[in-house]
C-alpha positions as CSV (number, residue, x, y, z in Angstrom):
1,X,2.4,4.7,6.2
2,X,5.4,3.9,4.1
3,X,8.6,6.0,4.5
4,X,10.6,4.3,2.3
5,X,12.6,6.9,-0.3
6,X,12.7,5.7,-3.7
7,X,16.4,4.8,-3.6
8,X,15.4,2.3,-0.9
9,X,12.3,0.9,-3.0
10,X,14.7,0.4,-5.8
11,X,16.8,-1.6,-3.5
12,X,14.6,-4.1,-2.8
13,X,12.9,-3.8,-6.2
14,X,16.5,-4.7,-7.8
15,X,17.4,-7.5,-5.3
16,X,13.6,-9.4,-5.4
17,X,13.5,-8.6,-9.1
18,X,10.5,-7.5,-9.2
19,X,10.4,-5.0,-12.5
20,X,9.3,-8.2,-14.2
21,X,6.0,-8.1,-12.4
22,X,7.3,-11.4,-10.7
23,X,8.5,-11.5,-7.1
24,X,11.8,-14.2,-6.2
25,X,10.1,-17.5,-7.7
26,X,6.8,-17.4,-5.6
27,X,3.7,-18.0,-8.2
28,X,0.8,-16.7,-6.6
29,X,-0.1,-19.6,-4.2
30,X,3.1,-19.8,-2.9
31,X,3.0,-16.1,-2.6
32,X,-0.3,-15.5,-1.0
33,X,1.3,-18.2,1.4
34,X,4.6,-16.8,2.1
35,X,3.0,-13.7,3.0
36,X,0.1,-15.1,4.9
37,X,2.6,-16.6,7.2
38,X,4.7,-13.8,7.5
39,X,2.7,-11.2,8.2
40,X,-1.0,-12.4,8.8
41,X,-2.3,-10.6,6.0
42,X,-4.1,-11.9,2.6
43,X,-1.9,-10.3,-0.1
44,X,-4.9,-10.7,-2.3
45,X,-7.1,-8.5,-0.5
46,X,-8.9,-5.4,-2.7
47,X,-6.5,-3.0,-0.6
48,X,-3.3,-4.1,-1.8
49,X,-4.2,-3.9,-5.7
50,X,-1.8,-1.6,-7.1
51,X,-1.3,-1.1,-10.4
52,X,-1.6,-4.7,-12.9
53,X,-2.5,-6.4,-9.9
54,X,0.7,-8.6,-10.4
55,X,2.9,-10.0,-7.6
56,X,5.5,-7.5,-7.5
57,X,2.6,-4.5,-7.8
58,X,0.7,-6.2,-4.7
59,X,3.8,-6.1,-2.9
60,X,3.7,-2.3,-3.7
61,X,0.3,-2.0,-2.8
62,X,1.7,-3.3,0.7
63,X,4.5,-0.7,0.8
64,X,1.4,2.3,0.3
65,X,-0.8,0.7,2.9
66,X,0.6,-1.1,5.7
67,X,2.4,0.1,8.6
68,X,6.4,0.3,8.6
69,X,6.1,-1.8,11.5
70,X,4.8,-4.2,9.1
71,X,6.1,-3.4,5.9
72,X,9.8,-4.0,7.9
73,X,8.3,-7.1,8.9
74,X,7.5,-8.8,5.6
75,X,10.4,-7.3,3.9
76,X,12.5,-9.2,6.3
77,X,11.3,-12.8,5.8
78,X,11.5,-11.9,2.0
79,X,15.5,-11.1,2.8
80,X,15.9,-14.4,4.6
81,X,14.3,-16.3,1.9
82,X,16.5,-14.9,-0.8
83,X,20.0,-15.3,1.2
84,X,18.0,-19.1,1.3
85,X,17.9,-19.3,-2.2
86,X,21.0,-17.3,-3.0
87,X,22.9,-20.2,-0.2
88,X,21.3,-23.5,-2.4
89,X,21.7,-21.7,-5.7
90,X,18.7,-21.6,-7.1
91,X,19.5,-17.8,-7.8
92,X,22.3,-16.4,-9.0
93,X,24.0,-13.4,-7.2
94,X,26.8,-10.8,-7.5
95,X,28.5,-8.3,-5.8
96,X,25.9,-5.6,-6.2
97,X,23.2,-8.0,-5.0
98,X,25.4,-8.4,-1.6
99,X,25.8,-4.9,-1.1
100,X,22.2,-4.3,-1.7
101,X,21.1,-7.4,0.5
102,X,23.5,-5.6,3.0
103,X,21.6,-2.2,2.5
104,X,18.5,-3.7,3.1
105,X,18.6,-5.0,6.2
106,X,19.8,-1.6,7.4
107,X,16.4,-0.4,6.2
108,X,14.3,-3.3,7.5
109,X,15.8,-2.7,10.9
110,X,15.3,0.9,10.4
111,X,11.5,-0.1,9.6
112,X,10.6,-2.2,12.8
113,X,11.7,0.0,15.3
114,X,8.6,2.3,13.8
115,X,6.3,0.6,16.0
116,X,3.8,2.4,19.1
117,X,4.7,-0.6,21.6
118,X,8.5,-0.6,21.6
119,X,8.8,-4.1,23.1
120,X,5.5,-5.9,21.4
121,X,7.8,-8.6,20.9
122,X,8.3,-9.8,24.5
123,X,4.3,-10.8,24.5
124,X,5.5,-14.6,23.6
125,X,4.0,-17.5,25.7
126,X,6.4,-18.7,28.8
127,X,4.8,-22.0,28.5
128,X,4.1,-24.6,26.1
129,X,0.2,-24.4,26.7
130,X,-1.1,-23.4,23.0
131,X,-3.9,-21.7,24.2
132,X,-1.3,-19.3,25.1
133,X,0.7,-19.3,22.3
134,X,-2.6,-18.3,20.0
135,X,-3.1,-16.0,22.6
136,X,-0.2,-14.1,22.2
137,X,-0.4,-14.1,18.5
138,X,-3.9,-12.0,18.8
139,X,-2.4,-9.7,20.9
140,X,0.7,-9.2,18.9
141,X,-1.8,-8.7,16.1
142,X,-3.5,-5.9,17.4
143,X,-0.2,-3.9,17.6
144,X,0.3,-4.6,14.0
145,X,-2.9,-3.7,12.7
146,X,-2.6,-0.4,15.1
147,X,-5.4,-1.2,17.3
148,X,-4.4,-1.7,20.7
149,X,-8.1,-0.5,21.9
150,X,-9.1,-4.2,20.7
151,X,-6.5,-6.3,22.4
152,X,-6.5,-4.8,26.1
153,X,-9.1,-7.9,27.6
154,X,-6.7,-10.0,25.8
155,X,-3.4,-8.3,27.3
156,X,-4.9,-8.4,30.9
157,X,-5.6,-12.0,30.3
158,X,-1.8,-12.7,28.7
159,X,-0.3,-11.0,31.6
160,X,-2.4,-13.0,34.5
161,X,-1.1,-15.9,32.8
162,X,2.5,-15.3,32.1
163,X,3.2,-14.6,35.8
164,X,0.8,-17.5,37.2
165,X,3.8,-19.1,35.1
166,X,6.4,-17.4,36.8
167,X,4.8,-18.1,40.2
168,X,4.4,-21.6,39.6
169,X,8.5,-21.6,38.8
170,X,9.3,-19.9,41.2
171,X,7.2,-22.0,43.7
172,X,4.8,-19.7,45.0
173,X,1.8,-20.6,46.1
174,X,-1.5,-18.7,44.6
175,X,-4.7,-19.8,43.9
176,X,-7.5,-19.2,40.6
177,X,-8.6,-16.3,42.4
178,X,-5.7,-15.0,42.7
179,X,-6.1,-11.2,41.5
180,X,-3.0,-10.0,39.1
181,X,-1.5,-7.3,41.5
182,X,-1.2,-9.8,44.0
183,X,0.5,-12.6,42.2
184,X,2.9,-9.4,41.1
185,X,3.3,-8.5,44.4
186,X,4.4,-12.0,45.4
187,X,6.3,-12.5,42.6
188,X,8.4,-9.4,43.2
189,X,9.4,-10.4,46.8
190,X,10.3,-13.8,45.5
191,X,12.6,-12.6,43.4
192,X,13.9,-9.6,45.4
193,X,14.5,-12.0,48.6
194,X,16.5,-14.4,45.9
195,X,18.7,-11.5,45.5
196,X,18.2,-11.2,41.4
197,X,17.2,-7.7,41.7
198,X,20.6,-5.5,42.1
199,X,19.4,-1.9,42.8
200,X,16.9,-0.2,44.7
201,X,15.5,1.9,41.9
202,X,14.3,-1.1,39.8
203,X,12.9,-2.7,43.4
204,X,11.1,0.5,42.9
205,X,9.9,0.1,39.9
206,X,8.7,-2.9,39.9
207,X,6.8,-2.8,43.1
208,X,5.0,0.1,41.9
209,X,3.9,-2.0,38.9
210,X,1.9,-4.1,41.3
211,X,-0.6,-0.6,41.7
212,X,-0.6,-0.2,37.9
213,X,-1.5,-3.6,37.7
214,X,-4.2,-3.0,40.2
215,X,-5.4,-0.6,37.6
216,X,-5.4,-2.9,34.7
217,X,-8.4,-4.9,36.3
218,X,-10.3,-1.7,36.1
219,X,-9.7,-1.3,32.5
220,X,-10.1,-5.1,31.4
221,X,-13.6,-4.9,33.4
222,X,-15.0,-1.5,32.2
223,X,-13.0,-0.6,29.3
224,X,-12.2,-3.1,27.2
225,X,-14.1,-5.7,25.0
226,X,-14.1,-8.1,27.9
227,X,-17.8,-7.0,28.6
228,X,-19.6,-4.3,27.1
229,X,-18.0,-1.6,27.7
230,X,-17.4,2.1,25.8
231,X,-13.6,1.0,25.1
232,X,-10.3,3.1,26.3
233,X,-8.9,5.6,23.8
234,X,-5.8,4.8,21.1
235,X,-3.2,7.1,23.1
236,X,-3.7,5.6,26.7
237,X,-3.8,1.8,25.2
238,X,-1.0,2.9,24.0
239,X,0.3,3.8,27.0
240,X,-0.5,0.6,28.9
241,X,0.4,-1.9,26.5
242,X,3.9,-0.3,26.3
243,X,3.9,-0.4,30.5
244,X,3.4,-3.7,30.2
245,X,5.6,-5.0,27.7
246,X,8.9,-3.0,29.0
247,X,7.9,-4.8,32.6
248,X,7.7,-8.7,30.7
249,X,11.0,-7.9,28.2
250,X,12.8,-6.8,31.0
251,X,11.4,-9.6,33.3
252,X,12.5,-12.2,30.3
253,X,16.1,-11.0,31.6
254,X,15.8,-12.1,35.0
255,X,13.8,-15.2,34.0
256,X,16.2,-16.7,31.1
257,X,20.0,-17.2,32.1
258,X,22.9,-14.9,30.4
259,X,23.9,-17.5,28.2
260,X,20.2,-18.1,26.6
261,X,19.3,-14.4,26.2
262,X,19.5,-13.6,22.6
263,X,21.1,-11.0,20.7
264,X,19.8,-9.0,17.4
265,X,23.7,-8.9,15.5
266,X,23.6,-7.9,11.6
267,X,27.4,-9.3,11.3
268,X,29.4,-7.8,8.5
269,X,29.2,-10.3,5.3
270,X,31.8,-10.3,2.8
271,X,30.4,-13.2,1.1
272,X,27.2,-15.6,1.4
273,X,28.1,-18.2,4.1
274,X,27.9,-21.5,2.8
């Protein structure tokens, strides 16, 4: 639940001015929308009524019921929209709204790294196929809502399909039946014989990912919603989806070159950037 002290609430409060019940300029369409695309969620749902019901009270009803995960989440498209705004001058702005903009992103970061799958991120498509894509969304999802019981089948499956991808770049020949360890276990002596791997310790770790992987079709066939099945418990979903997701992030790195790989920088602004 929501950590944020009341000298951060104000913050954002101040900057989205919200103690007019109101929210930026979003009526409530627009707002339902905005936050239906940020953060999957219907702002209009019975849980989030807080107070007069009004936008800036639903958006409060958020903060006292969603994750931090989340609530970072959320909070951090409605930053980028106002530096939007504040950029075409549609709003007007002044030195305390730069320092609390600045302030705020220190919080929103602060947020996001409250989440049980450190790198959910990484679980993004490597192709263009939009099965995949939607795919990846519903998995993503299920860290956010905090149910990672619910999105193992669907994690096994991601994973089978992002390295079929990296075989197929790679040029290694595998087949549909193809179980996941194995096209692992190739892909890893791909890219250790291509010399892309530098030490022997992360040889190690990787190669004794293709076992754990082993063990994920266990789980995807009697433990998770891919038949039925008494599901796996919260703490060891946990546990694999975070295996996982540090194996594809730091796969990403081999896979994308230097100058592509992206970096998260909050630069130092002395003024908006026009």
């Amino acid at each position: 639940m929501m950590n944020l002290t009341f000298i951060e609430k104000n913050k954002f409060e101040k900057l989205f001015g919200m103690k007019s019940g109101y929210v930026l300029d979003f009526s409530d369409r627009t707002f339902q929308e905005f936050v239906g695309d940020s953060a999957g969620i219907d702002i209009y749902e019975e849980k989030y009524i807080y107070g007069s019901g009004s936008k800036a009270n639903r958006l409060r009803g958020f903060w006292n019921v969603e994750s931090n995960y989340n609530i970072g989440k959320l909070l951090e498209k409605l930053l980028e929209y106002w530096l939007e705004q504040a950029q075409s001058g549609e709003i007007s702005y002044d030195i305390t709204d730069q320092n609390n903009y600045k302030d705020c992103l220190v919080i929103v970061a602060k947020l996001k790294t409250d989440n049980p799958v450190e790198n959910i991120d990484a679980i993004q498509a490597n192709s263009d196929d939009r099965t995949f894509k939607i795919l990846a969304e519903s998995i993503r999802e299920s860290i956010n809502k905090n149910e990672p019981e619910k999105g193992l089948d669907r994690l096994h499956t991601f994973t089978i399909k992002y390295v079929r991808q990296l075989c197929e770049n790679h040029q290694i020949a595998f087949d549909k039946e193809t179980p996941l360890h194995s096209l692992f276990g190739g892909y890893v002596k791909k890219i250790v014989n291509e010399g892309l791997i530098e030490s022997v310790m992360t040889e190690r770790i990787l190669k004794s990912s293709i076992s754990v992987l082993e063990a994920f079709n266990g789980v995807r066939n009697n433990q998770s919603f891919a038949h039925d099945n008494v599901i796996l418990n919260y703490n060891e979903s946990i546990l694999i989806f975070n295996n996982v997701t540090n194996v594809i992030r730091f796969l990403e790195t081999i896979e994308k070159p230097k100058t592509e790989q992206k970096e998260e920088i909050i630069e130092e602004w002395n003024d908006l950037p026009f």
